[in-house]
C-alpha positions in Angstrom: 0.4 18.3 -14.4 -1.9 15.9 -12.6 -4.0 13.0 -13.6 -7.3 11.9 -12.2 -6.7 10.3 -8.8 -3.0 11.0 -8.8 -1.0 13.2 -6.8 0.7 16.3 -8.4 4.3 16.3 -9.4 7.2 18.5 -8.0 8.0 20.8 -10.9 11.5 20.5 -9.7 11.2 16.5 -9.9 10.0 16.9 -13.4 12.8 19.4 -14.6 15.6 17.3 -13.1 14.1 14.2 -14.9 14.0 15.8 -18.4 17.1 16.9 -17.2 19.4 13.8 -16.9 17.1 11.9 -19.6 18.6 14.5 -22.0 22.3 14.6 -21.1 23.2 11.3 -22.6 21.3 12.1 -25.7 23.4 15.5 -25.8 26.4 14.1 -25.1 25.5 11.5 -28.1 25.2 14.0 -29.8 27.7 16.4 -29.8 30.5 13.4 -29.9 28.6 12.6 -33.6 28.7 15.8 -34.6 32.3 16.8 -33.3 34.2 13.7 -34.6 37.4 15.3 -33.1 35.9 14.8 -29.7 34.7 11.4 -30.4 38.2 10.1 -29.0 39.0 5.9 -30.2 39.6 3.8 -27.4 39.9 0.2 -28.2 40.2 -1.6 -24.6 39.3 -5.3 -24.8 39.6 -6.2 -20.9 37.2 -3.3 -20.0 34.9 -3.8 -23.0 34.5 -7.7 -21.6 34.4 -6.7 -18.2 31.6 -3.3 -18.7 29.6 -5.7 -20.7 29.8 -8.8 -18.7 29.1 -6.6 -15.8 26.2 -5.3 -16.9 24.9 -9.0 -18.1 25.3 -10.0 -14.5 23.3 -7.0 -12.8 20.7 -7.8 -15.4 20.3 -11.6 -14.7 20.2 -10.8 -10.5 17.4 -8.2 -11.2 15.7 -10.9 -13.6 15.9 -14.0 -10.8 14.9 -11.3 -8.0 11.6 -10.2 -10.7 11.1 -13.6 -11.4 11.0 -15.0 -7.9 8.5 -12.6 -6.5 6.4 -12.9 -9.5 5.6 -16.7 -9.2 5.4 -16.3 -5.2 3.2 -13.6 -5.4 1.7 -14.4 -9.0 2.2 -11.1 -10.2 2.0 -10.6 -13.9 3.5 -7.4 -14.5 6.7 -8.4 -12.3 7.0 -11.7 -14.4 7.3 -9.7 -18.0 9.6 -6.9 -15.9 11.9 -10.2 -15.0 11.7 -11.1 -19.0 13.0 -7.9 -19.6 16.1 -8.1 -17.8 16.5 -11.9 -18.6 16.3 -11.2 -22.6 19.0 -8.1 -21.7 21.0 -10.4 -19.3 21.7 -13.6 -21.8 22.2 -11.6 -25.0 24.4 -9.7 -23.3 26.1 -12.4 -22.3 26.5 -13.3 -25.7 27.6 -9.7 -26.4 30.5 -9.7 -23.8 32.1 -13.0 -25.9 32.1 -11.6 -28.9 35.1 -9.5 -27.1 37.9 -10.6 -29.6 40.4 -12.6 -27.7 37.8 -14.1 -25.1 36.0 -16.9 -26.9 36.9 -16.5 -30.9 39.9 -14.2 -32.3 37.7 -13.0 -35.0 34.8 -11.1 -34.9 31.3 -13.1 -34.8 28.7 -11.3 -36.5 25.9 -13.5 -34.4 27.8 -12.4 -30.6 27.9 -8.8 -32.7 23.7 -7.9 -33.1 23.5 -9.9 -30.1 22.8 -6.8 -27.7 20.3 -4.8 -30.1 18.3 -8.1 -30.4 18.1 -8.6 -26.6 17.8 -5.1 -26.1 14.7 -5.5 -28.7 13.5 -8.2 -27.2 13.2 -6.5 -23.7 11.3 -3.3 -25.0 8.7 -5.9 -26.2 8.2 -7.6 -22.7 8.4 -4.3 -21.4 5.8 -2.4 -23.3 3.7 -5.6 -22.4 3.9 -5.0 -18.6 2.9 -1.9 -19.0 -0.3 -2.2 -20.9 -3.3 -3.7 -18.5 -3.0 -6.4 -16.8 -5.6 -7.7 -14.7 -8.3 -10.3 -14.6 -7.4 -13.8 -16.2 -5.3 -12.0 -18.5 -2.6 -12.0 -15.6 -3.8 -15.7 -14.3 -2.9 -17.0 -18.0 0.5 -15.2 -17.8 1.5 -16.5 -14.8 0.4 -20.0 -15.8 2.6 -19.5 -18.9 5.4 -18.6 -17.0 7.6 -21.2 -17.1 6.8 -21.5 -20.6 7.6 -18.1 -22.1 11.0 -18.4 -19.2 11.9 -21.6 -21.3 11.3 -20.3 -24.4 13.3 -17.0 -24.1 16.0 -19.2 -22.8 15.9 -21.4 -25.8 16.2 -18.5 -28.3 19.0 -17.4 -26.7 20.7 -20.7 -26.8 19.4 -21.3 -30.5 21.3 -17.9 -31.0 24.2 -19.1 -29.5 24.7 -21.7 -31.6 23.5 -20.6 -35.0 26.4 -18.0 -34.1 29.2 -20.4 -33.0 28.1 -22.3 -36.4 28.0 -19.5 -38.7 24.4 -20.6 -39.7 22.4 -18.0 -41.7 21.5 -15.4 -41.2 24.1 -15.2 -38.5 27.1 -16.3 -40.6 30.4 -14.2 -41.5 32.8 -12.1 -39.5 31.2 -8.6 -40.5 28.0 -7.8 -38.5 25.0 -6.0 -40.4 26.1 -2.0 -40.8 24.4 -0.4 -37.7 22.8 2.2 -39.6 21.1 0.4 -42.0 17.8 -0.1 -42.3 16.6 -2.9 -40.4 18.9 -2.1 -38.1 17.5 1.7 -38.0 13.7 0.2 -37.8 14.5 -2.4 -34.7 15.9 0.6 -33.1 13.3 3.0 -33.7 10.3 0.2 -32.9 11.9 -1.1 -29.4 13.1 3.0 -28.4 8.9 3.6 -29.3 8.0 0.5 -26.9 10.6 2.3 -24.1 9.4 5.2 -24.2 6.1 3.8 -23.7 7.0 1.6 -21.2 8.5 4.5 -19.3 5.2 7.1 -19.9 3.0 4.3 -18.3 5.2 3.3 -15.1 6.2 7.2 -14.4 2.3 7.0 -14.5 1.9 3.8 -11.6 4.7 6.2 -9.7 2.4 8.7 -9.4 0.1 7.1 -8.4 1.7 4.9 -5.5 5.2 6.4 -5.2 8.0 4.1 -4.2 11.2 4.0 -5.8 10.4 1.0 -7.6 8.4 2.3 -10.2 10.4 5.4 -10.8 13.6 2.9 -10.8 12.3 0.9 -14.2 10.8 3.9 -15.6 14.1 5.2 -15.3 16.2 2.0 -16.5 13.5 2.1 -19.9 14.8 5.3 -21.0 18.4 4.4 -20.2 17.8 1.0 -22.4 16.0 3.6 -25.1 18.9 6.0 -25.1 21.5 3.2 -25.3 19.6 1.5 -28.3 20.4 5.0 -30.1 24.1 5.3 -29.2 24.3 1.6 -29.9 22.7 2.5 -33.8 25.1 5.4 -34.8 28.4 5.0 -32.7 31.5 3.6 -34.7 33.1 0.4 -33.0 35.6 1.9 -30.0 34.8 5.5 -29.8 33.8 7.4 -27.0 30.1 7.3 -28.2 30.0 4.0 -28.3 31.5 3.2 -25.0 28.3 5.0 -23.9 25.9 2.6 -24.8 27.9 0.3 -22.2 27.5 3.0 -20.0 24.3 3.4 -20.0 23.2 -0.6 -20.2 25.3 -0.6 -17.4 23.4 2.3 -15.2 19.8 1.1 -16.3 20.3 -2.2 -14.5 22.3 -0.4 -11.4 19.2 1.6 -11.1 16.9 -1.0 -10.6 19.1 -3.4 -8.7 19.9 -0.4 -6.4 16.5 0.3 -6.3 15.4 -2.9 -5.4 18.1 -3.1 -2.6 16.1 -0.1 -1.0 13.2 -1.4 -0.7 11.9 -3.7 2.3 13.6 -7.3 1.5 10.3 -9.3 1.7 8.5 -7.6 -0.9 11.0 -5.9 -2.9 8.9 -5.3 -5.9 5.5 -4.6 -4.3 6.0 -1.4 -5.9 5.7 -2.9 -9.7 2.3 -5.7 -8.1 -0.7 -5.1 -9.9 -4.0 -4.3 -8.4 -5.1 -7.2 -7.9 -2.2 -8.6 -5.9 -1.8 -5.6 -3.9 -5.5 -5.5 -3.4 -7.7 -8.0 -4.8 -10.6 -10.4 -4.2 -10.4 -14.2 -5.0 -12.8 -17.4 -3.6 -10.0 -19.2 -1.9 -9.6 -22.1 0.5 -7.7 -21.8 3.2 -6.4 -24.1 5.6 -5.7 -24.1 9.5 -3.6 -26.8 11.4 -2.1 -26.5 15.4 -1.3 -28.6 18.0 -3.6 -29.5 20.4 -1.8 -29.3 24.1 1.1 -27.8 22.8 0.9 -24.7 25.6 1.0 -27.6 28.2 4.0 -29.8 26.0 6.2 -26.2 26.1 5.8 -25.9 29.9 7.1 -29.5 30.5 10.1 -29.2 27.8 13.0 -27.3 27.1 12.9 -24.8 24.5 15.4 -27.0 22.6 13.2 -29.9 22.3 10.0 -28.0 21.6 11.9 -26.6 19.0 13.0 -30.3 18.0 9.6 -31.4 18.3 8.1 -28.2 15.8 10.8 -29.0 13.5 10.2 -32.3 13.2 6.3 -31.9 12.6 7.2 -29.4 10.1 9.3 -31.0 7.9 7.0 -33.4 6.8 3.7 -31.6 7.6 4.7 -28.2 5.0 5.7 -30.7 2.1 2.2 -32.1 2.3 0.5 -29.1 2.0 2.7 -27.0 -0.6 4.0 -30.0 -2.7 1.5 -32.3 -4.7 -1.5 -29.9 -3.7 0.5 -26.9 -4.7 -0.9 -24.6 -1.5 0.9 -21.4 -0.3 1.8 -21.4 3.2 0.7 -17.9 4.6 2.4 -17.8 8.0 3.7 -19.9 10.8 2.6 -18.7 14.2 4.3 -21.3 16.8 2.6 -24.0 16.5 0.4 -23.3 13.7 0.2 -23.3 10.0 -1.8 -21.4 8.2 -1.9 -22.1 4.5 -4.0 -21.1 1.4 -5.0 -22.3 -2.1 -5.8 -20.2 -5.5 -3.9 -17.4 -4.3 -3.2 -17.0 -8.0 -6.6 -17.7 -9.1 -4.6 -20.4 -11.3 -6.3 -23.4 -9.3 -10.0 -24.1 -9.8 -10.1 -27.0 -7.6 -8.8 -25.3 -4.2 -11.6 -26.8 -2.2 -10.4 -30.4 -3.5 -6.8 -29.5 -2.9 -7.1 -28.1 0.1 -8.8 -30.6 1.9 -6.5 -33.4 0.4 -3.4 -31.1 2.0 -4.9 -31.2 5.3 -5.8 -35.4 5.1 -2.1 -35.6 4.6 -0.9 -32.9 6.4 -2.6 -35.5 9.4 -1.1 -38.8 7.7 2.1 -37.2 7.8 2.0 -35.6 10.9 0.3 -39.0 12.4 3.6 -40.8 11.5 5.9 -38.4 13.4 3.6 -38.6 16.5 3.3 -42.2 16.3 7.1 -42.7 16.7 6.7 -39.9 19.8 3.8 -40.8 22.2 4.2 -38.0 24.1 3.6 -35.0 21.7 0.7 -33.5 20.9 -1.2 -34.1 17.9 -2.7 -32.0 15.1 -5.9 -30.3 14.6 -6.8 -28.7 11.1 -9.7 -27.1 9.7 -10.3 -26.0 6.0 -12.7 -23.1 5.1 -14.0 -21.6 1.5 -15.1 -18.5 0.6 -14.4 -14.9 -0.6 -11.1 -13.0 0.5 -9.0 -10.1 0.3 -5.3 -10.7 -1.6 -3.6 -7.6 0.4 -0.5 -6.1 1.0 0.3 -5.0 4.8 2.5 -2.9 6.4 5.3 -0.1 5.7 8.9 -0.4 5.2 10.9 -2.2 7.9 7.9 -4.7 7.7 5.4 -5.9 4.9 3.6 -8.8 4.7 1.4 -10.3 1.8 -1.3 -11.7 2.8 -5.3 -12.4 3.0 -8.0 -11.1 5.1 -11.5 -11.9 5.4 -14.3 -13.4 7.1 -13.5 -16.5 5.6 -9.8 -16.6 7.1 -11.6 -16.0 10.3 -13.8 -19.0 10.5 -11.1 -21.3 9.6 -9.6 -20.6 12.0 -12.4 -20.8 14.1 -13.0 -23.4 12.8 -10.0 -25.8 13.6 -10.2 -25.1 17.1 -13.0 -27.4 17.1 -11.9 -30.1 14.8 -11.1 -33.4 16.4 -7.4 -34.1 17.3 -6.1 -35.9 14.5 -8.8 -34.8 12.0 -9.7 -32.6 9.8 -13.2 -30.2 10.3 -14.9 -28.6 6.8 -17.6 -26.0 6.6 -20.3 -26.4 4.8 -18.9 -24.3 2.4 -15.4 -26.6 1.5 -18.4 -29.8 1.7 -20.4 -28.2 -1.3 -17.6 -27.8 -3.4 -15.9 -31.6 -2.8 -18.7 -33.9 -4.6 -18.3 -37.5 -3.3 -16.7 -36.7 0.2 -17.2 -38.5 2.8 -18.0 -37.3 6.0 -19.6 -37.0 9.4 -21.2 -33.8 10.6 -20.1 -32.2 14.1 -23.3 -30.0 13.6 -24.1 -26.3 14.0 -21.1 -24.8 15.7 -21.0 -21.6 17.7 -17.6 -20.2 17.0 -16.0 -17.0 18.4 -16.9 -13.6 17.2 -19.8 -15.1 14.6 -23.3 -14.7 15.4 -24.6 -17.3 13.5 -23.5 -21.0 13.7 -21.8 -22.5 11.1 -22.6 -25.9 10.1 -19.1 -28.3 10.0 -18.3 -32.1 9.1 -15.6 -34.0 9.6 -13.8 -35.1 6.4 -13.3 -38.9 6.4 -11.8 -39.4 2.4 -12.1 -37.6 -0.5 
């Protein structure tokens, strides 16, 4: 069974998959049907402890997802970290609805807590899995904070409507789990699950990596549990599964995670674009000027001192009020870039403003040290790749192009102090002032590029 461009499946990998998908249902099922088997078990301590458990592996897969999503502005990783956090805080809820641990009686609210975050994630799950790219992903990731504070706000609104017995929420006797709103959550989020899981077995094909496979895996699980969680009476062995299983699903993809190189855990899950896009960006160079020579008079302590001191002032300029991405430092050298996200219209504008005070900050340090060197910086527009590099043991994110290669060009030649645009960053930055330095002849280009130095914005 093979789809176009994909790479055939081990039969043996497919039967071993049906395989434990299936046992839990089976086991569901024979329990239901053998009621002498389905053995009562009412445990408080281990119910709070499964549950509460299971919240927590949730919420550290959800901060993980959500992290990497905004660094990377990934789409499909911020919905798979909505997932987990709609799981993790219902859940939550669920595991103090324990009699004993917040209330002594039974709160119907803390009760339906776990099907509704459980529905909840099968919607933001079947919505990383439908298509992603394009500005459909830059408008989700510009939402992000947004649709974060808003899941976080139902769940609190939950919360309380519960505490306070407001309708529908009110009473000691949750809704009978077999009844039919319950029955058609269940059967709309286990359809969204199972769709969810179709498509990423589908990107696991394509790319392998254990992160795909883990959430396609952890989507049944959460589909499966959504069943035993719909027919199993209150403390029997069937219903302890559901725990089970909530429990495994998140195991998976934390464990999976753990595997996985620890700067881009989820590169697995990136879409296209971020694993291998093009974007017009701006990006921005800055080094020191003399610093070979400074290192050869200093000790390695107080170059360090020196770096460290340039740094802490010069980074916040560039990735705080103009919101730019620093790539890499090499050294003495920053290299930084702007609409990595395709979120930021105005890189040009942005970028040059980061390197004026990227100088005016720097400028301050130097002025208090006479005897260290001084920044150069250079900013450059134009077409790049977005691209993911390397193997495990060592992956980068980064971008690549001709344009990344005459900024840094680029800034050799700027003026110590200053800050050198092409011609490129100068169309885009109406008003500008500058000076030109003229038709440069810059390493490995065959034509010269014409450059200015920016003055003000």
């Amino acid at each position: 069974m093979t789809l176009a461009g994909d790479r055939p499946l081990n039969p043996r990998t497919v039967v071993a998959g049906v395989v434990a998908a299936l046992v839990p249902l089976g086991g569901l099922a024979l329990l239901l049907r053998r009621p002498s088997l389905d053995l009562s078990w009412e445990h408080h301590p281990s119910h709070f402890w499964i549950v509460l458990g299971a919240a927590a592996l949730s919420a550290v897969v959800a901060y993980g997802t959500g992290v990497a999503s905004l660094r990377r502005g990934d789409a499909r990783v911020l919905l798979v970290s909505l997932t987990f956090l709609s799981a993790a805080g219902f859940l939550g809820l669920h595991a103090l609805a324990t009699p004993g641990v917040l209330l002594d009686h039974p709160n119907a609210g803390f009760t339906v807590a776990t099907p509704t975050g459980v529905a909840l994630g099968a919607g933001f799950a079947a919505w990383s899995a439908t298509s992603l790219e394009g500005e459909r992903a830059v408008r989700i990731i510009a939402r992000a904070r947004v649709l974060r504070g808003a899941l976080i706000a139902v769940m609190a609104l939950w919360a309380v409507a519960s505490l306070a017995s407001l309708p529908p929420l009110n009473g000691h006797v949750a809704p009978e789990r077999a009844s039919g709103p319950m029955v058609a959550l269940a059967l709309v989020s286990i359809g969204l699950y199972v769709w969810a899981a179709l498509r990423y077995l589908r990107l696991w094909r394509h790319r392998r990596g254990s992160m795909p496979l883990a959430v396609a895996a952890a989507v049944v699980l959460l589909a499966e549990a959504m069943v035993a969680l719909l027919f199993a009476p209150n403390w029997h062995l069937s219903w302890w599964e559901w725990h089970v299983l909530m429990l495994l699903a998140f195991a998976l993809v934390a464990w999976g995670a753990q595997e996985q190189w620890h700067e881009e855990r989820f590169s697995g899950l990136y879409l296209d674009q971020t694993v291998a896009g093009r974007r017009e960006m701006s990006i921005l160079f800055a080094d020191l000027q003399g610093f070979t020579t400074f290192s050869e008079a200093h000790e390695p302590q107080e170059v360090t001192a020196m770096l460290n001191a340039y740094f802490e002032v010069a980074i916040p300029s560039v990735v705080g009020a103009h919101g730019g991405d620093v790539d890499r430092l090499i050294g003495d050298a920053i290299m930084a870039t702007f609409n990595r996200r395709g979120d930021q219209p105005d890189h040009a504008r942005r970028a040059a403003a980061a390197a004026l005070a990227l100088q005016e900050a720097t400028g301050t340090v130097a002025a208090e040290h006479p005897g260290w060197p001084r920044f150069r910086a250079a900013v450059n527009t134009g077409e790049v790749s977005v691209s993911l590099l390397g193997a495990g043991g060592g992956r980068t994110h980064t971008v690549i192009g001709d344009a990344v290669n005459v900024a840094s060009r680029l800034e050799a030649k700027a003026p110590v102090g200053g800050v050198a645009i092409s011609a490129a960053t100068r169309d885009l930055l109406p008003g500008a002032r500058t000076e030109p330095l003229g038709a440069l002849e810059l390493k490995g280009k065959t034509d010269a590029i014409e450059a200015y130095v920016l003055l003000e914005l």
